[in-house]
N, C-alpha and C positions, 0 to 999 in steps of 0.2 A: 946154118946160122939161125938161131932163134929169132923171131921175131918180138918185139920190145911188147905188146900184149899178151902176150904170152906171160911173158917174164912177170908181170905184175898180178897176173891172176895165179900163177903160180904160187908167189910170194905171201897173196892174202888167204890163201888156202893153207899154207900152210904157217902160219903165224895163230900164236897160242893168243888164247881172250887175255890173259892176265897182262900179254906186254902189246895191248890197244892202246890208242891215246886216252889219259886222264876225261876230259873235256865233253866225252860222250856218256861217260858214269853221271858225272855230277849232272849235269839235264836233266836224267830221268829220277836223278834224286828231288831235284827240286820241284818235278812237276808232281812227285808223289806229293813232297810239302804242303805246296801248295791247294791239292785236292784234299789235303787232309785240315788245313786249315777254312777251305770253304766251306767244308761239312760242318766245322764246329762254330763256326761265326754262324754258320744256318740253325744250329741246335740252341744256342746260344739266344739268340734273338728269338726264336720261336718260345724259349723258358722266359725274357724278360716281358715279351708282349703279352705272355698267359698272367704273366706277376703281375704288371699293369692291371689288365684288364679283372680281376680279382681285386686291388687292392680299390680301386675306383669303385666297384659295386658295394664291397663292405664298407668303404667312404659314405656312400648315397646314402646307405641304409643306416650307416649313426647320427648321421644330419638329422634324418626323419626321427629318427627315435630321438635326439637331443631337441628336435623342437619342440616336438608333441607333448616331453617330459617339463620341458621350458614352459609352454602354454596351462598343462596341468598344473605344475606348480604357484603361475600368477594368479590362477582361478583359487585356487583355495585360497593364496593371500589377502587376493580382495574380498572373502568372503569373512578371513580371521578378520581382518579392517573394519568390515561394517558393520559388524556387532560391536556394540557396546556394554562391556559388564562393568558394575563395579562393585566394590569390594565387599558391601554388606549385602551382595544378592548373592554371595554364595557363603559354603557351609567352610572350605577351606581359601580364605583370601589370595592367600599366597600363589595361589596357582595361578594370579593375573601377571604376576611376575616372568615367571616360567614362561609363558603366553608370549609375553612380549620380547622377551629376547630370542624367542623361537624365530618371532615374525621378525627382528631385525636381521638377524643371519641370512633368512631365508630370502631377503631385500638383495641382501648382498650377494646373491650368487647372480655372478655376468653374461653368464652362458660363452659359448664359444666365438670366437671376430668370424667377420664373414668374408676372410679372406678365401679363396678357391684356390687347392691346389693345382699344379701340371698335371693335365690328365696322362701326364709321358713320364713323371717323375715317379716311380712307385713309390720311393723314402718318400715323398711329399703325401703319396695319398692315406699311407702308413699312418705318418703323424697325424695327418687331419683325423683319421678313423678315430684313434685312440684319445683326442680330446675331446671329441663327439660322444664318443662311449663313456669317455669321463663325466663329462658335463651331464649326459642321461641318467647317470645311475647318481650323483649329487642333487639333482635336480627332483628322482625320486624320495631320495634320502630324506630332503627337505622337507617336502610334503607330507611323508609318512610323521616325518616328526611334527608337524605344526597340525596334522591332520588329530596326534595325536593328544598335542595341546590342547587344542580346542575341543575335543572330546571331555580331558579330565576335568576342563572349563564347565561346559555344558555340563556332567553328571555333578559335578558339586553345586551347580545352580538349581538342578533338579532335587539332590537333597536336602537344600535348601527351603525349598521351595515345598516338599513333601511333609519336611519337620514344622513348618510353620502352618501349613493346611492342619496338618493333626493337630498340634497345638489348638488352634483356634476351636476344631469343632470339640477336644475334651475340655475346652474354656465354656463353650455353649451348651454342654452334657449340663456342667454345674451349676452357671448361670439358668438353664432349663428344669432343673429338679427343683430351686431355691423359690421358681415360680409358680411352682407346681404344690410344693407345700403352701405358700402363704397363699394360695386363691382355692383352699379347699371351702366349698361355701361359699364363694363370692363372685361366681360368674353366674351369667344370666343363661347361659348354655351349661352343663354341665358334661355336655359332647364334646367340647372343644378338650379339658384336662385327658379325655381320657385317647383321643388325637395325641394330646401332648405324650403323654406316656407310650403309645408306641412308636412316639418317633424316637422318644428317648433312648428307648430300646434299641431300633435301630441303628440309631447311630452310637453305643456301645458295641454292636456287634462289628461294625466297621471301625473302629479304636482297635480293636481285637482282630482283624483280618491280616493275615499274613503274605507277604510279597505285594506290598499293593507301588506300583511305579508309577501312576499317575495323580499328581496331586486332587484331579476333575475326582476322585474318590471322595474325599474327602469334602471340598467342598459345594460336591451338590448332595452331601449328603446335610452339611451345616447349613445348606439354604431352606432341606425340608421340614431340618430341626426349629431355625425361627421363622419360617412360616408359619407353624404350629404353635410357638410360643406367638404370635401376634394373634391367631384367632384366638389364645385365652385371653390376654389383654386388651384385647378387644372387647371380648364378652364382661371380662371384669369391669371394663369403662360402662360397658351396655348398663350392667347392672347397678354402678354406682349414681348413675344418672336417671332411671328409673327409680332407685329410691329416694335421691333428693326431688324429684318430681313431684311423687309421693306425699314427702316432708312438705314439701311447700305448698301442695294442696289441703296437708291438714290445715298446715299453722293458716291457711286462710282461711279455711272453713272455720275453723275457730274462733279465729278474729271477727268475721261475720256475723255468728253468731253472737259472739258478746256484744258486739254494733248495736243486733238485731233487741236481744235482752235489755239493752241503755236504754233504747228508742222505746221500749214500751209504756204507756201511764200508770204512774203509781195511785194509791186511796186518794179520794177525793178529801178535801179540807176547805168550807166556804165559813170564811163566819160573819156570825149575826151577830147584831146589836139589839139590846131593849131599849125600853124608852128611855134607859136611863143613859145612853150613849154609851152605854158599854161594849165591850163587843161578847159573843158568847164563839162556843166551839164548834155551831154547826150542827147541833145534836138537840134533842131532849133527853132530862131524865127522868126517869120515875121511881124515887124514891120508897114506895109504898104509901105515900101520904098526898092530901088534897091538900091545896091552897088555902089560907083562911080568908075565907069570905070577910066583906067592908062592908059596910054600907055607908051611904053618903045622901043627907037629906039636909037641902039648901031650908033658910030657913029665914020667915020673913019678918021675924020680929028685929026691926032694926039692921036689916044684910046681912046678919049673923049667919053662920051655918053650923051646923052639928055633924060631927065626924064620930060613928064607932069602931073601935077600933080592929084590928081582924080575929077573925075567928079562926079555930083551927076545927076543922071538919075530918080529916083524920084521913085526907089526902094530900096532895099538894098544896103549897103554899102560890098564890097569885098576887103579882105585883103590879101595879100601873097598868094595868089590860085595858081595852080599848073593846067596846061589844062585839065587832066582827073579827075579835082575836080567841082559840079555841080557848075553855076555860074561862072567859070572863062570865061574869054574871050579869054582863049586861049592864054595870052600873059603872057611868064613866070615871075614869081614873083608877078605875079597881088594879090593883097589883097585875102584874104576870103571873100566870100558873107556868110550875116547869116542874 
């Protein structure tokens, strides 16, 4: 008689794999599964924390670059802001225009919100990267363009500014030659014209220089030009004032002299009287002839007197003389001799 242990090891030795219980297949099925799905959740999770950890770094680093781009950009606005042009300092107006709606545009960009993504979400730190690097590169955009505004601003102010320096100093070339002819002869320097003329010169050959960018050309060259033009007119004043000095020391001196000429005593004129109360001219004359003697002999026959009458002696004639008058004869009443 077999014993019952027997029978049962028997049984399992000899019983084929394929008719086993179901129950012990599938076990080892699912424990394959399951090792096979550990592996991949572990692969899986190691790819999205590497995604993370990348999408987070390039995040930071457009932050950095959208603010820097931000900060650049307000710095030139304030700088377009605080100049002031207007329209007649430059050579094309129109560019204030352009100017200005550069700078409103340029107002209007908002930059990025300052919302923070999940550092666990990578589509989150994705999007943030990409409007970061948006706003950077807008943010440059801007700048370059108002950087460049301002630029075409500045160079038309410059040529502006170059064309009206030249202007002026070949306005003082002309104005400089016009004074140059009429004071030939008329300064009291005649160093000064010939100053003039080389500055004239000068500043011809800077009319005539090529590439010149800075207007300080120009005019410190017109400052050397009427310098020069002031030391002639200056000399011409010297000189005009010198000869009216001149003048008006003659016209005195001449006047003086004429004073002096009035004030002097002209001939003398004194006149006499004879006895006859006449007046005479101050003079004698001498005729060639004597006086003719009188004679006068009182006479006492009855107070009679006898008068003869005059003689002519074949010099002058004397009338009414008096003895201590020259000419008389001594006999009272005798005529004047003259």
């Amino acid at each position: 008689m077999t014993k019952p242990s027997e029978e049962v090891e028997t049984m399992d030795d000899a019983t084929p794999e394929g008719s086993k219980p179901k129950g012990i297949q599938r076990a080892k099925l699912t424990a394959v599964i399951v090792a096979v799905v550990v592996v991949a959740l572990a692969g899986i999770g190691g790819g999205y924390a590497y995604w993370t950890h990348h999408e987070g770094n390039a995040y930071h680093e457009a932050v950095a670059q959208a603010e820097n781009a931000d900060k650049a950009l307000s710095k030139v606005v304030d700088g377009a802001t605080a100049t002031t042009y207007k329209a007649d300092q430059l050579k094309e107006p129109k560019l204030l225009d352009k100017l200005d709606a550069t700078i409103r545009k340029a107002k209007a960009l908002k930059g990025v919100p300052n919302d923070a993504p999940s550092e666990w979400l990578a589509w989150q730190l994705a999007s943030a990267r990409k409007a970061n690097a948006t706003d950077a590169d807008e943010a440059d955009a801007q700048a370059k363009a108002l950087n460049a505004a301002l630029k075409a601003v500045s160079d038309s102010k410059l040529a502006k500014e170059l064309d009206t320096a030249k202007a002026q100093l070949k306005q003082g070339i002309d104005g400089a030659g016009k004074i140059l002819r009429d004071t030939d002869g008329k300064v009291a320097d005649n160093a000064t014209r010939d100053s003039l003329t080389k500055a004239i010169d000068e500043a011809n050959n800077t009319i005539n220089k090529k590439g010149v960018t800075d207007p300080k050309t120009y005019t410190d060259q017109k400052a050397k030009l009427d310098a020069a033009v002031k030391r002639v007119t200056d000399s011409k004043a010297a000189k005009e004032q010198a000869d009216a000095e001149a003048a008006a020391q003659a016209q005195a001196a001449a006047q003086a002299q004429a004073a002096q000429a009035a004030a002097q005593p002209q001939s003398s004129y004194s006149p006499s009287y004879n006895s006859y109360g006449g007046s005479g001219s101050g003079y004698s004359s001498n005729r060639g002839y004597s006086a003719p003697q009188q004679s006068y002999t009182p006479s006492n026959n009855g107070g009679g007197s006898s008068y003869s009458g005059p003689t002519i002696t074949g010099g002058g004639i004397a009338f009414g003389c008096t003895p201590s008058e020259p000419g008389c004869d001594g006999t009272p009443g005798a005529p004047d001799a003259y």
